[in-house]
PALUM-196403 format. One record per residue: y, x, z of N, C-alpha, C in turn; residue in one letter. Coordinates in steps of 0.02 Angstrom, whole numbers. Atoms other than C-alpha are relative to their C-alpha. Example, Ala and Ser with C-alpha at 12.3 -4.5 7.8 and 13.67 -1.06 7.14 Angstrom:
<nodes>
{n.north: -59&n.east: 45&n.up: 0&ca.north: -225&ca.east: 615&ca.up: 390&c.north: 60&c.east: 45&c.up: 0&type: a} .
{n.north: -59&n.east: -42&n.up: -3&ca.north: -53&ca.east: 684&ca.up: 357&c.north: 55&c.east: -39&c.up: 37&type: s} .
</nodes>
This chain:
<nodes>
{n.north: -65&n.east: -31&n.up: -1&ca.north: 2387&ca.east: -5697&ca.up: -271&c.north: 25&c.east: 1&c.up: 72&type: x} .
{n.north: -18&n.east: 4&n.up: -72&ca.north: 2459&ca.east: -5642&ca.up: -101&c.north: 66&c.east: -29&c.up: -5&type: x} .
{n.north: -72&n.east: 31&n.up: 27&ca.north: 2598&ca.east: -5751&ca.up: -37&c.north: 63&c.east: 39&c.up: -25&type: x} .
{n.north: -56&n.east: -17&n.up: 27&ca.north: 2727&ca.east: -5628&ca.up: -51&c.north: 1&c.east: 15&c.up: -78&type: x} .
{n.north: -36&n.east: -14&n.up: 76&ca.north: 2722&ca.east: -5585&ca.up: -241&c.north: 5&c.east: -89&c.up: -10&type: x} .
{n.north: -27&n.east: 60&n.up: 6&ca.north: 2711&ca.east: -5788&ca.up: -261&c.north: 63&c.east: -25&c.up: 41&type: x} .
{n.north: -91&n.east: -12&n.up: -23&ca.north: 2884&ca.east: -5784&ca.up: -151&c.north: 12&c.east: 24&c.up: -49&type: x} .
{n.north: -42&n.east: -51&n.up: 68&ca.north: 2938&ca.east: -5635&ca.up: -271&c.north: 6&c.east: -52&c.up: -87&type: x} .
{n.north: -3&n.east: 50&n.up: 83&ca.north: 2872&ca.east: -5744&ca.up: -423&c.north: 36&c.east: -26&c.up: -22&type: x} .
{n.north: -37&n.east: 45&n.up: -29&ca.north: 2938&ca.east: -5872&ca.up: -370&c.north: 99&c.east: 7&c.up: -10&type: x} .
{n.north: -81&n.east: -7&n.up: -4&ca.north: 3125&ca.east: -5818&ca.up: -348&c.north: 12&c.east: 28&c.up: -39&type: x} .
{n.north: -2&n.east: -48&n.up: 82&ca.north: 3102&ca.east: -5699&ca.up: -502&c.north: 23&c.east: -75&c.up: -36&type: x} .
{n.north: 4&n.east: 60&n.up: 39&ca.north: 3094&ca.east: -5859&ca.up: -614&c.north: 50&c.east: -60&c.up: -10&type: x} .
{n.north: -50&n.east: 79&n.up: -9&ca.north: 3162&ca.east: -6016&ca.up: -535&c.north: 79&c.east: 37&c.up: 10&type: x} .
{n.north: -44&n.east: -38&n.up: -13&ca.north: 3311&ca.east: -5887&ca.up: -496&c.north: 36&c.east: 14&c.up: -62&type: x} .
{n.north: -47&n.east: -20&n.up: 74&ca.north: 3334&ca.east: -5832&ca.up: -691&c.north: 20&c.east: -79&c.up: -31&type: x} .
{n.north: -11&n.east: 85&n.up: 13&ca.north: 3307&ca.east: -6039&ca.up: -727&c.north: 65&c.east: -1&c.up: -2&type: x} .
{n.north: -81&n.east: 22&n.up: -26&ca.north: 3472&ca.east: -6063&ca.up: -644&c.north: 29&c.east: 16&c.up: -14&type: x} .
{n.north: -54&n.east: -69&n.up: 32&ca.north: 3567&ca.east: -5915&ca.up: -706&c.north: -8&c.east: -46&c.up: -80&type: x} .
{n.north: -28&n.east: 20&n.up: 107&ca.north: 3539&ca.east: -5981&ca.up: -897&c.north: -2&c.east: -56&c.up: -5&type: x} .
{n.north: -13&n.east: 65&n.up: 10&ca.north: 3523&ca.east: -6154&ca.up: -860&c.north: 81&c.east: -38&c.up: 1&type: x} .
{n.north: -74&n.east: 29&n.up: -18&ca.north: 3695&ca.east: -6154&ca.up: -801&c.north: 30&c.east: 9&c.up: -50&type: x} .
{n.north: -67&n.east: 10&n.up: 63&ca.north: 3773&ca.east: -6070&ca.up: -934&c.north: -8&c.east: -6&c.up: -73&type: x} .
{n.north: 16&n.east: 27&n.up: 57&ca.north: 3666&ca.east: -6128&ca.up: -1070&c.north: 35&c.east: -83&c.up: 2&type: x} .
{n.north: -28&n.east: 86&n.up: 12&ca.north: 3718&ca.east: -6333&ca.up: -1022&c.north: 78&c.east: 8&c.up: 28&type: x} .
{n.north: -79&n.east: 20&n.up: 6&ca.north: 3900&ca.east: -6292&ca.up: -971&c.north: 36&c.east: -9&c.up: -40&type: x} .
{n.north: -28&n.east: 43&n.up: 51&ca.north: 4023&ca.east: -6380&ca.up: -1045&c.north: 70&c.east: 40&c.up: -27&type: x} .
{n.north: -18&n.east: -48&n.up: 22&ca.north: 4098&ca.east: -6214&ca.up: -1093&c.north: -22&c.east: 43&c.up: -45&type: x} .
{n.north: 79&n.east: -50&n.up: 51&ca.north: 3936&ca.east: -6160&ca.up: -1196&c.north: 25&c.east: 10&c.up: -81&type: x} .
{n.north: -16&n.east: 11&n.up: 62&ca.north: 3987&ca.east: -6112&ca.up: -1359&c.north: -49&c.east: -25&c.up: -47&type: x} .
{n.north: 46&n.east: -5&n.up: 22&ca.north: 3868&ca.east: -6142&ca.up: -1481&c.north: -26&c.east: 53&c.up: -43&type: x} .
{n.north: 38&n.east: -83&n.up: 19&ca.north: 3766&ca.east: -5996&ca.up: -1567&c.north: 67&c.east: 16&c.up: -81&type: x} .
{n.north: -72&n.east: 11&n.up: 56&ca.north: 3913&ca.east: -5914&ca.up: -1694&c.north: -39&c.east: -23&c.up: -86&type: x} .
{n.north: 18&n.east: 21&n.up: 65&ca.north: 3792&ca.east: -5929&ca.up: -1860&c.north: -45&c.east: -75&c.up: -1&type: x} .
{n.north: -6&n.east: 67&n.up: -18&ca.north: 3758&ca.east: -6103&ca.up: -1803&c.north: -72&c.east: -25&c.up: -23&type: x} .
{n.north: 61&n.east: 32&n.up: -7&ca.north: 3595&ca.east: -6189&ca.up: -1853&c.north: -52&c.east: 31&c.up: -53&type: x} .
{n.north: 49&n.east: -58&n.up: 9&ca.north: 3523&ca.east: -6047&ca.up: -1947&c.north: -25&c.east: 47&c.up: 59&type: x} .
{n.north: 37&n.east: -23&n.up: -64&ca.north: 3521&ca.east: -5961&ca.up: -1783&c.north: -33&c.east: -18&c.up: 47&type: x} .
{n.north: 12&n.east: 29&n.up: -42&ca.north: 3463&ca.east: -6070&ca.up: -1712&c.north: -79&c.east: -2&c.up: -21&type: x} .
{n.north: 80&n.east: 23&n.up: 2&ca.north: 3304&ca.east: -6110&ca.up: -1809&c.north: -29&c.east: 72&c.up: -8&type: x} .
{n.north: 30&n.east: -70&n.up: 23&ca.north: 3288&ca.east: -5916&ca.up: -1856&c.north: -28&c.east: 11&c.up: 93&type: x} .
{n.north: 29&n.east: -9&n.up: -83&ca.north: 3257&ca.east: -5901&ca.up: -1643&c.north: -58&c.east: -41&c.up: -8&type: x} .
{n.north: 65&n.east: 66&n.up: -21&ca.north: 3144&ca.east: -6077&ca.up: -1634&c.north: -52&c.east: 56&c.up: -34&type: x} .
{n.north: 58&n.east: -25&n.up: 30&ca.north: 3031&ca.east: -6000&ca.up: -1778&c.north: -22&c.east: 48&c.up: 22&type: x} .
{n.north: 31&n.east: -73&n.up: -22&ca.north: 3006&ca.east: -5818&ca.up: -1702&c.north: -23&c.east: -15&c.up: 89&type: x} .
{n.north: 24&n.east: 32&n.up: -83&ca.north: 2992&ca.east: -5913&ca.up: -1522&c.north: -87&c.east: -21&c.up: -17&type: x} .
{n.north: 56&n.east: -4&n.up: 24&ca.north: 2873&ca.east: -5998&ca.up: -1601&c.north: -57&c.east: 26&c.up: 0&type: x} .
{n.north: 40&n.east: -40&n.up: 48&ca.north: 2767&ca.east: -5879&ca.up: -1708&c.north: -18&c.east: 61&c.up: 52&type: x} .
{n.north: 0&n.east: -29&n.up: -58&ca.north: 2777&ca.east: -5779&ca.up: -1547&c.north: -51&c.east: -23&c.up: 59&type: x} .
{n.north: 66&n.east: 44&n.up: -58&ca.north: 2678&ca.east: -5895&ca.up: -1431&c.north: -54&c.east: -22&c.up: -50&type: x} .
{n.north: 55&n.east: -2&n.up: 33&ca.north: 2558&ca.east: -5923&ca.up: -1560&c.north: -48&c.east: 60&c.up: -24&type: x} .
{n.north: 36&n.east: -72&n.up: -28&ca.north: 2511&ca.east: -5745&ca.up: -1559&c.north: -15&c.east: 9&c.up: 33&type: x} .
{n.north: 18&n.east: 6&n.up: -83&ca.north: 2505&ca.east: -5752&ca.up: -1372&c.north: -59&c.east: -28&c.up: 0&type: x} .
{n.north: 72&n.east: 35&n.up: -23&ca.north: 2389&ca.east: -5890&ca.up: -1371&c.north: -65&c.east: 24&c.up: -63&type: x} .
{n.north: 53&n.east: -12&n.up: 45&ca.north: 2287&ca.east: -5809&ca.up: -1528&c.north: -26&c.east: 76&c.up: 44&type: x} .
{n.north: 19&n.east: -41&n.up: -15&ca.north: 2269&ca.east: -5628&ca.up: -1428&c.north: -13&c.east: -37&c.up: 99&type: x} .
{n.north: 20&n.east: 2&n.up: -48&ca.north: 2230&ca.east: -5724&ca.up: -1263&c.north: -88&c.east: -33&c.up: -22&type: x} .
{n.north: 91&n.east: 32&n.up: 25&ca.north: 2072&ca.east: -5832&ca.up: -1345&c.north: -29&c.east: 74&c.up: -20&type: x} .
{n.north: 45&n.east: -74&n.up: 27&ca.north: 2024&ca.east: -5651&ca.up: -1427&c.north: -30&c.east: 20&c.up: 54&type: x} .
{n.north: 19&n.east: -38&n.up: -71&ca.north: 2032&ca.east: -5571&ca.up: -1256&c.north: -63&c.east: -41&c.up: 52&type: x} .
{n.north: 50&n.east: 44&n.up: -44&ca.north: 1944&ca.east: -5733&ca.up: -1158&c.north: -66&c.east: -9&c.up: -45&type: x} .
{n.north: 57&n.east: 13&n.up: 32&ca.north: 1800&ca.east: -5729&ca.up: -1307&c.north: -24&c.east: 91&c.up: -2&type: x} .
{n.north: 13&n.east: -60&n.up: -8&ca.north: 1795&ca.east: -5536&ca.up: -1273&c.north: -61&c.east: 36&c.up: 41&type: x} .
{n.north: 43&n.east: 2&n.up: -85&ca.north: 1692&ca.east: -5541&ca.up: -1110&c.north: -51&c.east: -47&c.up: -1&type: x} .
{n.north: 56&n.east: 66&n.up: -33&ca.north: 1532&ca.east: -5644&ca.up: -1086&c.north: 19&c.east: -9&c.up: 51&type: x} .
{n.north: -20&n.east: 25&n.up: -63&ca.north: 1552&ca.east: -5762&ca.up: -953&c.north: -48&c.east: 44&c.up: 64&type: x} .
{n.north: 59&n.east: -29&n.up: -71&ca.north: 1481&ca.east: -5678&ca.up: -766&c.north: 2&c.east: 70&c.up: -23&type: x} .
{n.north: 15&n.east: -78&n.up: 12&ca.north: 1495&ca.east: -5498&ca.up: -867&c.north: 52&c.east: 44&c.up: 38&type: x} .
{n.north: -41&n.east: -59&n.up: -28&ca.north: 1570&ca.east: -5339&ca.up: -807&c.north: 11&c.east: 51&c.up: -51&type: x} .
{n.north: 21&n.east: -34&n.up: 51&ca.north: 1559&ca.east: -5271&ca.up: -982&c.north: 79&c.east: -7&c.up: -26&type: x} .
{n.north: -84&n.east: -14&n.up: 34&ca.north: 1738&ca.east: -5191&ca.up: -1059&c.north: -29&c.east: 19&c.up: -53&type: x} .
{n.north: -1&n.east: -29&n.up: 91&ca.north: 1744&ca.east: -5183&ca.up: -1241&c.north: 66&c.east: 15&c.up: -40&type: x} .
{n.north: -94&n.east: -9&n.up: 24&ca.north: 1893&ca.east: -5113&ca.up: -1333&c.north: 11&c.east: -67&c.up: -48&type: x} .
{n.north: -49&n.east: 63&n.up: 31&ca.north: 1990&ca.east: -5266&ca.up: -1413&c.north: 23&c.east: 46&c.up: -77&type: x} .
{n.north: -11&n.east: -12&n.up: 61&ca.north: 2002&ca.east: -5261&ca.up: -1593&c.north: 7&c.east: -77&c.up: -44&type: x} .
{n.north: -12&n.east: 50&n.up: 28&ca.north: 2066&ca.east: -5388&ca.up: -1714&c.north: -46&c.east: -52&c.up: -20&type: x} .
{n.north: 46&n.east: 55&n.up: 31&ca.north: 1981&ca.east: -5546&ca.up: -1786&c.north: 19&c.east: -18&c.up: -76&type: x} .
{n.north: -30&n.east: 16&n.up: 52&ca.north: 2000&ca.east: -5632&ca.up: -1931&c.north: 73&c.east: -38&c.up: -14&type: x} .
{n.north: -82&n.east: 28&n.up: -11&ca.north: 2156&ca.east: -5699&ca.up: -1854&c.north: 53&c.east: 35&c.up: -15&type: x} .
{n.north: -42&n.east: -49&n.up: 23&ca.north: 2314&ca.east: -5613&ca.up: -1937&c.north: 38&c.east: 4&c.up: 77&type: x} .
{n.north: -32&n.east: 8&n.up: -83&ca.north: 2401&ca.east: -5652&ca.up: -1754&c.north: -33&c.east: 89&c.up: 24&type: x} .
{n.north: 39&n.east: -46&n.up: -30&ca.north: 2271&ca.east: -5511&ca.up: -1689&c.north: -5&c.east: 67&c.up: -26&type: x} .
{n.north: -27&n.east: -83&n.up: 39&ca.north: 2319&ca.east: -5372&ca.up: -1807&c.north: 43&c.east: 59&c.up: 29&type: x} .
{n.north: -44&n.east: -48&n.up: -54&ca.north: 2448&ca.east: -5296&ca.up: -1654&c.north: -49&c.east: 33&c.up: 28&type: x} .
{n.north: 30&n.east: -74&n.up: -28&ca.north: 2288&ca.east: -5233&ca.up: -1580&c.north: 9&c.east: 46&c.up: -36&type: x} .
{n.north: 4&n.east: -64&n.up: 51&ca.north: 2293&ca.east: -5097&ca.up: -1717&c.north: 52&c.east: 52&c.up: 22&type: x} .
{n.north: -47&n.east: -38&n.up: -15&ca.north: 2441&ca.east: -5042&ca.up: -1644&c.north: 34&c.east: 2&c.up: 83&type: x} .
{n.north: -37&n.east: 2&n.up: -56&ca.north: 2470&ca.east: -5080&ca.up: -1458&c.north: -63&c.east: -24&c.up: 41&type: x} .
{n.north: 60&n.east: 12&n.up: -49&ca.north: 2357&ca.east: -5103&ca.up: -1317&c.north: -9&c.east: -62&c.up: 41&type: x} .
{n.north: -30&n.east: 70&n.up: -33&ca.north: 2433&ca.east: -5249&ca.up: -1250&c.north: 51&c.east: -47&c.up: -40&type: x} .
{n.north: -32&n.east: 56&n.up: 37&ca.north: 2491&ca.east: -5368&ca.up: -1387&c.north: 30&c.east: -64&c.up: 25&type: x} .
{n.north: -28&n.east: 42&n.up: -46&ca.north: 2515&ca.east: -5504&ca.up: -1256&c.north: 40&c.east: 2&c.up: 7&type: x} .
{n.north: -60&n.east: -20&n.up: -48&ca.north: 2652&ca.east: -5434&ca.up: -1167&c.north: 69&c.east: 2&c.up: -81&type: x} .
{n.north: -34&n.east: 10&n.up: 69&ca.north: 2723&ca.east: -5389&ca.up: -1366&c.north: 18&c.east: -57&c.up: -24&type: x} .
{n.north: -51&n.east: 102&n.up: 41&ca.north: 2739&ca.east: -5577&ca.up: -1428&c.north: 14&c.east: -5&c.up: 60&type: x} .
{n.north: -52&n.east: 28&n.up: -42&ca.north: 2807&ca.east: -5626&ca.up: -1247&c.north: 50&c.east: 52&c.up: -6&type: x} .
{n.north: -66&n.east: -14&n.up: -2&ca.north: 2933&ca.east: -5510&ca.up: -1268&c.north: 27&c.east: -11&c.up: -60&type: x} .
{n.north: -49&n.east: 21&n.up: 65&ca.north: 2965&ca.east: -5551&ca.up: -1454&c.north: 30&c.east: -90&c.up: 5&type: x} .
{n.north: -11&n.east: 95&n.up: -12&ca.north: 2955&ca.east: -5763&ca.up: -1400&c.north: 72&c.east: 19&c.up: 48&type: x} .
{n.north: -66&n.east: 22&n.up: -32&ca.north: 3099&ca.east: -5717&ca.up: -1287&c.north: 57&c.east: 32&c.up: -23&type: x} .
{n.north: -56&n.east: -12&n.up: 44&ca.north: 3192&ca.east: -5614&ca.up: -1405&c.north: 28&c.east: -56&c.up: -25&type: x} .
{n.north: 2&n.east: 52&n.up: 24&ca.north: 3181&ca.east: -5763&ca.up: -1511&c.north: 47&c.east: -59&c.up: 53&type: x} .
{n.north: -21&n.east: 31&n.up: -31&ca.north: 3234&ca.east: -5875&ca.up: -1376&c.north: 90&c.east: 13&c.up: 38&type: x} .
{n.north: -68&n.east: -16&n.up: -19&ca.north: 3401&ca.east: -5753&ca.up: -1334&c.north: 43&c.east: -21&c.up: -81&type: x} .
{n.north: -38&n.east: 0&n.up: 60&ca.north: 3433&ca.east: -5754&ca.up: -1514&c.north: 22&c.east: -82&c.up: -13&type: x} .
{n.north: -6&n.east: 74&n.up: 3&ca.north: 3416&ca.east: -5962&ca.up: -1508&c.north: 78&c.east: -32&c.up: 47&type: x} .
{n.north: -52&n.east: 32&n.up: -37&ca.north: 3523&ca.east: -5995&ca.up: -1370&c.north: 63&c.east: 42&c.up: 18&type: x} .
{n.north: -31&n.east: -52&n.up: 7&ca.north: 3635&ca.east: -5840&ca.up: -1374&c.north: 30&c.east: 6&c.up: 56&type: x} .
{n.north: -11&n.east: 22&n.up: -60&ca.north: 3674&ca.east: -5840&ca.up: -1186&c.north: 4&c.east: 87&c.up: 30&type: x} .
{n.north: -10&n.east: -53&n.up: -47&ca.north: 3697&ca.east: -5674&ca.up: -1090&c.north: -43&c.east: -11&c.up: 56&type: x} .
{n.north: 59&n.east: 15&n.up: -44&ca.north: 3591&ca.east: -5726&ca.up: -971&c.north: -82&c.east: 2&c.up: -16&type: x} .
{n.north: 65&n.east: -1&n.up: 28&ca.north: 3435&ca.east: -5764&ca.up: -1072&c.north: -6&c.east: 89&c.up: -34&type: x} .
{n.north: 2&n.east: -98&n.up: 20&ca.north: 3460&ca.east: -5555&ca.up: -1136&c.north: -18&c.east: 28&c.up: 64&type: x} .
{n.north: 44&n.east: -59&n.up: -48&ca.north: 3440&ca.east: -5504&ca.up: -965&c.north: -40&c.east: -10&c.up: 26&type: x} .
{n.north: 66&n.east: 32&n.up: -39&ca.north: 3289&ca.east: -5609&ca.up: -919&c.north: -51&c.east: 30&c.up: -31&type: x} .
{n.north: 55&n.east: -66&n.up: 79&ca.north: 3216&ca.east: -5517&ca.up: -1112&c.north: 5&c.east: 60&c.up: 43&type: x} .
{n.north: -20&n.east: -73&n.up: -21&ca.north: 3286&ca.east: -5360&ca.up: -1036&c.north: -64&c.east: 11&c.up: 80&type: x} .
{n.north: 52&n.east: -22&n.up: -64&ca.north: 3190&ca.east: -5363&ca.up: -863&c.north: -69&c.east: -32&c.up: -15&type: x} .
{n.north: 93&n.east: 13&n.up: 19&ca.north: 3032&ca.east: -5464&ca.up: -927&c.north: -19&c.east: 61&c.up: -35&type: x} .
{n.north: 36&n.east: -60&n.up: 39&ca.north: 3019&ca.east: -5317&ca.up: -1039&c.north: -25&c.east: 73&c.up: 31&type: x} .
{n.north: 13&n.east: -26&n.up: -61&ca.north: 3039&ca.east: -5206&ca.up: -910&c.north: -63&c.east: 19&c.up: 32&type: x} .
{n.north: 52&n.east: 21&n.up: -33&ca.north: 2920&ca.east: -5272&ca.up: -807&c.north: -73&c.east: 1&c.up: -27&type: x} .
{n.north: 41&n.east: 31&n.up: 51&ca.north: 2801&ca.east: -5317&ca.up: -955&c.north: -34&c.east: 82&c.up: -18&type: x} .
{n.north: 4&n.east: -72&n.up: 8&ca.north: 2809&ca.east: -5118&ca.up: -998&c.north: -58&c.east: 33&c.up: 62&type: x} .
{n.north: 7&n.east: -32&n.up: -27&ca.north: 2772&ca.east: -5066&ca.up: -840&c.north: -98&c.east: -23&c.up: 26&type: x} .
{n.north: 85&n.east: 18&n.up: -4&ca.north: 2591&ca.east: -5180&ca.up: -826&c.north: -14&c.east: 35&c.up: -62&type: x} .
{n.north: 36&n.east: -16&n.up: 53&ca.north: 2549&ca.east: -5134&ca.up: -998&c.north: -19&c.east: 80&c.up: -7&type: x} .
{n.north: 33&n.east: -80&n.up: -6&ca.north: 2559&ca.east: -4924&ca.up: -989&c.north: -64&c.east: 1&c.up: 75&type: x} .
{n.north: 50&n.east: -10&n.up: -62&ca.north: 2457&ca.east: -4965&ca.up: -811&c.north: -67&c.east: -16&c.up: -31&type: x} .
{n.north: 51&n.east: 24&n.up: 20&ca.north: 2333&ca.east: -5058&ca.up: -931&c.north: -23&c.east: 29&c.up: -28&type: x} .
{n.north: 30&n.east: -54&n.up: 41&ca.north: 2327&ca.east: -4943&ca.up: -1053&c.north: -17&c.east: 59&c.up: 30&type: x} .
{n.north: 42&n.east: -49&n.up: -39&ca.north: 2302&ca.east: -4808&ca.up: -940&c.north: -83&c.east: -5&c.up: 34&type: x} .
{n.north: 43&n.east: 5&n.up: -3&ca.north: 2160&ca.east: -4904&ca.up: -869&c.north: -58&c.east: -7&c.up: -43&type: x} .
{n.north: 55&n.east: 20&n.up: 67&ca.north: 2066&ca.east: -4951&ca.up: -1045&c.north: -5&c.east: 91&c.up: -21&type: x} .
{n.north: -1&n.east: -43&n.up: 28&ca.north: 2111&ca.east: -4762&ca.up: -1098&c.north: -57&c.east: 61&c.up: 63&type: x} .
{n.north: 52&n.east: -37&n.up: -40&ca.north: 1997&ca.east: -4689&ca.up: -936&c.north: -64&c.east: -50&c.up: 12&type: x} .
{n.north: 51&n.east: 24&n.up: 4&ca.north: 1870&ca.east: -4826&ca.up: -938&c.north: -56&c.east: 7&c.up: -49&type: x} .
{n.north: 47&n.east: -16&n.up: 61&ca.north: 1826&ca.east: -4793&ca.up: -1111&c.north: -10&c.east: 60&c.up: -9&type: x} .
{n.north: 24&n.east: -54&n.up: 2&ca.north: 1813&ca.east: -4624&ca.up: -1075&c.north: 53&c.east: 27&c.up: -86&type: x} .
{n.north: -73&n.east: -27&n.up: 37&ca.north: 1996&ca.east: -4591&ca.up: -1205&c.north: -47&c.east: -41&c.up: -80&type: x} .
{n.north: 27&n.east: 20&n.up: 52&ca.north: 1878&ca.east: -4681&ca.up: -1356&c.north: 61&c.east: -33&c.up: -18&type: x} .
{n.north: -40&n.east: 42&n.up: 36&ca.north: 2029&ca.east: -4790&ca.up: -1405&c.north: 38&c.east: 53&c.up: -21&type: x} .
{n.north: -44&n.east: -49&n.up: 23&ca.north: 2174&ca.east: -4701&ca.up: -1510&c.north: 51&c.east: 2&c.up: 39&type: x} .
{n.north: -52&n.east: 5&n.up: -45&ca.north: 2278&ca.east: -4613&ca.up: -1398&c.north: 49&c.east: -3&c.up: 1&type: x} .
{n.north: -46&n.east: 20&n.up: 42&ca.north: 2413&ca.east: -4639&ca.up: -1516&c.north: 14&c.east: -80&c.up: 13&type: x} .
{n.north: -30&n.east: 67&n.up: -3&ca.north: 2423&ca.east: -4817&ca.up: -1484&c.north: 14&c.east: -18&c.up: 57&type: x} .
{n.north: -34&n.east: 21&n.up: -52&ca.north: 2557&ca.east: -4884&ca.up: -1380&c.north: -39&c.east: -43&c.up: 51&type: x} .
{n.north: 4&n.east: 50&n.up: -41&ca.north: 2537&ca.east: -5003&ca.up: -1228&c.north: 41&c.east: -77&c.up: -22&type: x} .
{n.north: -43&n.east: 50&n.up: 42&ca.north: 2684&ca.east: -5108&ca.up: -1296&c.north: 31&c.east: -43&c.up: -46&type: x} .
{n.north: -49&n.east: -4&n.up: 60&ca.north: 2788&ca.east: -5057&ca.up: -1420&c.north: 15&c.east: 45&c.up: -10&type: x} .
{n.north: 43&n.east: -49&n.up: 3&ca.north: 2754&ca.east: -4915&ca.up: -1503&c.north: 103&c.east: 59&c.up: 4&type: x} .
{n.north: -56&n.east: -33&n.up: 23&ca.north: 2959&ca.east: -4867&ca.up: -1517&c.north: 21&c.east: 5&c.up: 79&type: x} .
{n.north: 13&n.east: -25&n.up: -83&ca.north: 2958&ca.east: -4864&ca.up: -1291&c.north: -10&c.east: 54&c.up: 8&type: x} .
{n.north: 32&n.east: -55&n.up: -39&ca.north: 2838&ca.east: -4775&ca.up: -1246&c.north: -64&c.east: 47&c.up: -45&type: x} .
{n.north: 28&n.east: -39&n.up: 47&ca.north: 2754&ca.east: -4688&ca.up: -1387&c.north: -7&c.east: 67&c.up: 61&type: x} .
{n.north: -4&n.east: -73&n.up: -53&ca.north: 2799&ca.east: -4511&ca.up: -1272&c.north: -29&c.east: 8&c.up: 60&type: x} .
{n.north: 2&n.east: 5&n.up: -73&ca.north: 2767&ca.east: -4595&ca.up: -1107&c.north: -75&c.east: 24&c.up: -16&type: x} .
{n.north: 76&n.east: 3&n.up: -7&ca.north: 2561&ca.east: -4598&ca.up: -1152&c.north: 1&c.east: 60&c.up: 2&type: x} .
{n.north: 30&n.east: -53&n.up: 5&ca.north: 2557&ca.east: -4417&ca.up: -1195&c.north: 4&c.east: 28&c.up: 60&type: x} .
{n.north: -12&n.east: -23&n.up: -65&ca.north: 2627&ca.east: -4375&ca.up: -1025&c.north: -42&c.east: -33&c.up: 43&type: x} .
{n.north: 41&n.east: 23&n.up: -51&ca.north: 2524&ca.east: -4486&ca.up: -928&c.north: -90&c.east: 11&c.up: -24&type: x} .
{n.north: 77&n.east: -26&n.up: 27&ca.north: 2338&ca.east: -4449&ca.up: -1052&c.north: 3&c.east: 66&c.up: 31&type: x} .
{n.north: 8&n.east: -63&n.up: -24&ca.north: 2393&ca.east: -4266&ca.up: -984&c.north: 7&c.east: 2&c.up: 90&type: x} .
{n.north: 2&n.east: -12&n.up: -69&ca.north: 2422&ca.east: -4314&ca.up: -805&c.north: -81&c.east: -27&c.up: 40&type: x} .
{n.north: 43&n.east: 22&n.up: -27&ca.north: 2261&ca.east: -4420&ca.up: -799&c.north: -69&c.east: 32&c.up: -3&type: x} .
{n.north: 20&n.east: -36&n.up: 9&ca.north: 2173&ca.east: -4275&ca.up: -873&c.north: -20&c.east: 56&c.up: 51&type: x} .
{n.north: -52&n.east: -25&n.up: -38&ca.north: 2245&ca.east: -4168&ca.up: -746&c.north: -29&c.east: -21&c.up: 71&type: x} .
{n.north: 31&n.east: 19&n.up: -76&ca.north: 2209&ca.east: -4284&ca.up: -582&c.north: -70&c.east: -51&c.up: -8&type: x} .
{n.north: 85&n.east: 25&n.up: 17&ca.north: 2006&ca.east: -4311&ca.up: -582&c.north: -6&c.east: -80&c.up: 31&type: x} .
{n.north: -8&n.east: 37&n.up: -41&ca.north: 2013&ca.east: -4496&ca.up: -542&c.north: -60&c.east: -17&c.up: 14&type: x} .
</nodes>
């Protein structure tokens, strides 16, 4: 990683920390208004969220022989977690942005919404780059119907960019 995006990282992060740490522990914090149903209804989808994560990252790291250079399209397992490939190209980025839904809905903070809001953002903007790359590596074999994300985004964005990459011979 070059230093400056670990600067950028860096102040991205420890920067939002502060912002919701403050006004999650001030002693002004209300607590969440439907009170300890909202609370566990967040934990559990936080949860059930990073356990998807870590079920479509083992998929992905058992995807690849070790030392290979060999891309294979990503398709589910017998893991129900791994069933988002069917519909998104980047399921990863999908449970981290549902674990931090989960986590705005937990601590109900204005702050933690716009950390969801720009991780998603951000999260968006790797995932159509990914899917653009899996969708010319494989020579368009995956369905070009399926999002990068979340299929209610950028559903539109792919058709515009499958026609631009069409378009410029890369």
């Amino acid at each position: 990683m070059p230093q400056f995006n670990l600067f950028k990282n860096c102040s991205y992060y420890w920067g939002f920390c502060a912002f919701m740490a403050y006004f999650i522990n001030h002693p002004s914090y209300t607590s969440p208004y439907f009170g300890n149903f909202q609370v566990y209804l967040g934990l559990g989808t936080f949860i059930l969220s990073e356990l998807g994560n870590l079920s479509i990252h083992i998929l992905l790291r058992n995807l690849r022989p070790e030392g290979s250079k060999v891309r294979k399209i990503p398709k589910p397992d017998g893991n129900p977690f791994t069933l988002l490939f069917n519909y998104v190209s980047c399921p990863n980025y999908s449970y981290e942005f549902y674990s931090w839904i989960g986590f705005t809905i937990m601590t109900q903070s204005l702050p933690s919404a716009l950390f969801t809001v720009a991780g998603f953002i951000q999260m968006s903007i790797w995932a159509l780059q990914k899917h653009l790359i899996l969708l010319f590596l494989l020579n368009f074999k995956i369905n070009i119907m399926k999002c990068s994300i979340t299929c209610f985004w950028d559903n539109n964005l792919n058709n515009n960019y499958v026609e631009y990459i069409n378009y410029t011979k890369w």
